[in-house]
C-alpha positions in Angstrom: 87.9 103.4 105.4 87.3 105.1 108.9 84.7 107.6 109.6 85.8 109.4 112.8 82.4 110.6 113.0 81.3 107.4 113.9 83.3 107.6 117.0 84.1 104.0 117.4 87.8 104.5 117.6 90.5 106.3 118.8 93.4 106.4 116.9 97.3 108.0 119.0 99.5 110.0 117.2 102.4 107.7 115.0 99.9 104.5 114.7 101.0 102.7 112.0 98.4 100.1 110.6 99.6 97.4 108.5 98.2 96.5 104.8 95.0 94.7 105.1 94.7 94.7 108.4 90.9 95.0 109.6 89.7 97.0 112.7 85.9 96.2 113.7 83.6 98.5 116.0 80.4 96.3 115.8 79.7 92.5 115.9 75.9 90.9 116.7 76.0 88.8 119.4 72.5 86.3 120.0 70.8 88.6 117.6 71.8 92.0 119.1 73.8 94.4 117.2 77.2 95.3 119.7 79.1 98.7 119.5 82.2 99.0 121.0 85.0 101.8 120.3 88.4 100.5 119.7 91.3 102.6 121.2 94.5 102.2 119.6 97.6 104.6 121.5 100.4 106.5 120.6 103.2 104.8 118.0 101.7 101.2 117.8 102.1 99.2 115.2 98.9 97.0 114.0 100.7 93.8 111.5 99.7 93.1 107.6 96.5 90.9 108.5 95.9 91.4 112.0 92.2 92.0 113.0 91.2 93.9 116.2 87.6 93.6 117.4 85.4 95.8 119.4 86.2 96.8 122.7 90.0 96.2 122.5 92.3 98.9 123.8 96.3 99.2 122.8 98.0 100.8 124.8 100.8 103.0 123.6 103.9 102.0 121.8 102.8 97.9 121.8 102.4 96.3 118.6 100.3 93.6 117.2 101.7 91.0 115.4 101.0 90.0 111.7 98.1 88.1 111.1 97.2 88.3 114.9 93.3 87.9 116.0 92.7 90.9 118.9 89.5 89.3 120.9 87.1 91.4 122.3 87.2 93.4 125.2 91.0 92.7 124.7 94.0 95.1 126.9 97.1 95.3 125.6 100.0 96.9 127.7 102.1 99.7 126.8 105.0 98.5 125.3 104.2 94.5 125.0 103.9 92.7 121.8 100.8 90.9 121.3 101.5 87.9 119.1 97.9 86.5 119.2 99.1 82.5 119.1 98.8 82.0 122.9 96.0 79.3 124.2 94.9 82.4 126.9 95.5 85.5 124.6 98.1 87.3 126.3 100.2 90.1 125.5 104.1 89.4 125.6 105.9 91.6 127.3 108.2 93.5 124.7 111.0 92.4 126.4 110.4 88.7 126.2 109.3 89.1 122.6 112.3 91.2 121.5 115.5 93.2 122.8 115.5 96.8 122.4 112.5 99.4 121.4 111.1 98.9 117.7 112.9 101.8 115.6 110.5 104.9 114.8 110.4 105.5 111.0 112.5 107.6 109.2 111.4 111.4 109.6 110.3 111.9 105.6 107.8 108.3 106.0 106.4 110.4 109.1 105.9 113.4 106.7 104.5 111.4 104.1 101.8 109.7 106.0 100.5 113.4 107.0 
């Protein structure tokens, strides 16, 4: 569930979010409740299982990996894969990760999700 009211997240047009994945706008750091807005672009694709945690910004048309940990405070490029296995936590550049653009869903799924 996501209450826009809250206004701890931005969600682009064409995001797809995976089953089960889990987006978090709060976190208590040494006893102090933290909110942080999550901003997730235009046509990115969040993995089954992937978790994204306050403060990280996607930026449009990247994706996130299946079963991938977003850190706080986290940028991810336009266009890069973020595979979330990396000692440092760095995005792959979509090129590196994989040839070619991922393919937009068929017209009717877009229609559906609406």
């Amino acid at each position: 569930f996501f209450d826009s009211r809250a206004r701890r997240g931005a969600f682009g047009d064409n995001a797809v979010i995976g089953g089960h994945a889990t987006i978090v706008g709060h976190l208590f750091e040494k006893g102090q409740l933290v909110l942080k807005r999550v901003r997730i672009g235009k046509r990115v694709v969040v993995g089954l299982n992937a978790i994204i945690l306050p403060g990280a910004e996607i930026g449009d048309e990247a994706a996130v990996a299946a079963g991938a940990v977003v850190p706080k405070d986290t940028y991810i490029a336009p266009g890069s894969v973020y595979l979330g296995a990396s000692a440092d936590g760095q995005a792959l550049p979509k090129h590196q990760a994989r040839r070619g653009r991922f393919p937009a869903p068929p017209p009717e799924c877009i229609e559906s999700w609406r």
